[in-house]
C-alpha positions, 0 to 999 in steps of 0.5 A, spaced: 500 500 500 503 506 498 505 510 504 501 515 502 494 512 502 497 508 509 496 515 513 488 516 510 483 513 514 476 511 512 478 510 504 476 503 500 480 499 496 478 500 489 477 495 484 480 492 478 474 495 474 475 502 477 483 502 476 481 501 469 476 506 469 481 511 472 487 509 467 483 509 460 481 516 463 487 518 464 490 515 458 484 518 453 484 525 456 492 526 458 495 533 461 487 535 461 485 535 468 489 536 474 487 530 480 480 534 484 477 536 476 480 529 474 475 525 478 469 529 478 470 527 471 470 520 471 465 516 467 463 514 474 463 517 480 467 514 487 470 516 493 476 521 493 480 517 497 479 511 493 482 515 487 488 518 490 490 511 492 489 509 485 492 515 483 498 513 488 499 506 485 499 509 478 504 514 480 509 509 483 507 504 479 510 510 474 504 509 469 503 517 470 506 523 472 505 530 474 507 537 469 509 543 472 502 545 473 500 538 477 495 535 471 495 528 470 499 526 464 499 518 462 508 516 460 507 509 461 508 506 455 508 499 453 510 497 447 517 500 449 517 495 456 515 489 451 522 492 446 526 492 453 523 485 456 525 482 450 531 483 449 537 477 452 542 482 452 538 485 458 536 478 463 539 477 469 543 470 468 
């Protein structure tokens, strides 16, 4: 659990499908929304406190990043992991 979300109390767990919803949010409408104005927009609503920890584990998980405004920006990018999990030279032997 990410050291952040550990300190709220009374928040739920988001399921898989809101962690999806938040993610293809994100990735369609990237650098749009900063954090409040991003989840009032969400196709569904939930819990503030759910979504910052969705928000926590995206960022960790270096899915997302913030700009110099703090909109939420989608970086991750998997066409570069698969390049990079395919390679030999890189595996640990």
């Amino acid at each position: 659990m990410p050291a952040e979300a550990e300190k709220r109390t009374g928040y739920h767990s988001p399921t898989l499908d809101s962690i999806k919803m938040v993610e293809n949010f994100i990735r369609e409408n990237s650098g749009e929304f900063k954090k409040t104005a991003l989840c009032k927009e969400l196709p569904k609503q939930m819990m503030y406190q759910t979504f910052m920890q969705i928000i926590d584990y995206l960022h960790e998980s270096d899915k997302i990043a913030f700009d110099s405004e703090d909109h939420v920006c989608w970086i991750y990018n998997p066409e570069v992991v698969k390049y990079y999990n395919n390679r030999e030279d890189l595996r640990i032997k």
